[in-house]
C-alpha positions in Angstrom: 0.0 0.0 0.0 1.0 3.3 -0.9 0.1 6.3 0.8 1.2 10.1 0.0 0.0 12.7 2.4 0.5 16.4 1.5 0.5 17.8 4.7 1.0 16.3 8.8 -1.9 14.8 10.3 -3.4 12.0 12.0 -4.9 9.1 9.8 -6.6 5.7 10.4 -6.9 3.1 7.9 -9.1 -0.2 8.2 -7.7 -3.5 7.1 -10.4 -5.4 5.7 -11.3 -8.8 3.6 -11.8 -7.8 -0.2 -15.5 -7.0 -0.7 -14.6 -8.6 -4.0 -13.5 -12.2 -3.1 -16.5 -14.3 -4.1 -15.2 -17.4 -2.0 -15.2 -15.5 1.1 -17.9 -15.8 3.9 -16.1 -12.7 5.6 -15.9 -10.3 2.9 -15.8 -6.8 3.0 -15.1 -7.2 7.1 -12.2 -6.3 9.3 -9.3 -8.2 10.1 -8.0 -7.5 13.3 -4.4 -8.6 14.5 -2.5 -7.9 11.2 1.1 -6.2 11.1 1.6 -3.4 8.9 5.0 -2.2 8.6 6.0 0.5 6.7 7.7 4.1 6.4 8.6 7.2 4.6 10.2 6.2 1.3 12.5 7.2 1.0 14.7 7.4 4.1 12.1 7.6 6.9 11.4 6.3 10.3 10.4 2.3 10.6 6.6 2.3 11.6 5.7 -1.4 13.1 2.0 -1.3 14.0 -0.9 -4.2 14.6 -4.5 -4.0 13.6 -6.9 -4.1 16.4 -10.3 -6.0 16.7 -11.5 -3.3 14.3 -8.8 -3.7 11.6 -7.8 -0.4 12.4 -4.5 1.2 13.0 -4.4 5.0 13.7 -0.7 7.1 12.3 -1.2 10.6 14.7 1.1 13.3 13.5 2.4 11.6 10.4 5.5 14.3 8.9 3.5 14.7 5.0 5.7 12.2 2.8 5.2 9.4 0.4 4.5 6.4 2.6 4.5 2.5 1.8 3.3 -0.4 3.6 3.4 -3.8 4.0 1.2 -6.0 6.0 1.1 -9.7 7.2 0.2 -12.0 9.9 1.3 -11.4 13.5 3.1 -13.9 15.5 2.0 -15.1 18.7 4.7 -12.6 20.2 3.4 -9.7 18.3 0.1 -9.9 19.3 0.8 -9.8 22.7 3.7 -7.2 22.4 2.1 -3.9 23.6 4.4 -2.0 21.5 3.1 -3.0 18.3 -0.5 -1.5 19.3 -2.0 1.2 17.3 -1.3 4.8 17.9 2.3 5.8 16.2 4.2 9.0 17.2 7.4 9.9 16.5 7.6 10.7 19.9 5.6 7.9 22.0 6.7 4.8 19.9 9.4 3.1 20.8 9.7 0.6 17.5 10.5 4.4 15.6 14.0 5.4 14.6 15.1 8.0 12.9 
């Protein structure tokens, strides 16, 4: 995923099931517990962040930039890791390096 925001901000994004995958029972809903990793390309800071039960994951005071992201399943020691919960900040997260 690619994402290019013009100015900072705070942004939340949902991971959900394609609403287009016709062999789905689930489709079009969130998946919670994913991994998205990601960060300013080029150069930025490392972003390391898990969906919660919503799908969500919230970026607050994102520098503007061109962003891209990755996602995939968690381990069992992600999802239990508090510092891969939602809520990034450069200044609050410790998985961020500049």
């Amino acid at each position: 995923m690619e994402f290019n925001n013009t100015s900072m901000g705070s942004y939340k994004f949902t991971i959900s099931v394609p609403s287009t995958n016709p062999k789905s029972r689930v489709a079009g809903s969130p998946i919670g517990g994913i991994i998205v990793k990601g960060g300013k390309n080029p150069g930025g800071s490392l972003i390391t962040l898990m969906t919660n039960e919503n799908g969500e994951i919230e970026l607050n005071d994102l520098p503007a930039g061109l962003y891209k992201f990755t996602t995939l399943g968690a381990s069992e020691t992600e999802k239990t890791n508090p510092m891969y919960k939602s809520g990034y900040s450069e200044k609050t997260n410790p998985l961020s390096k500049n």
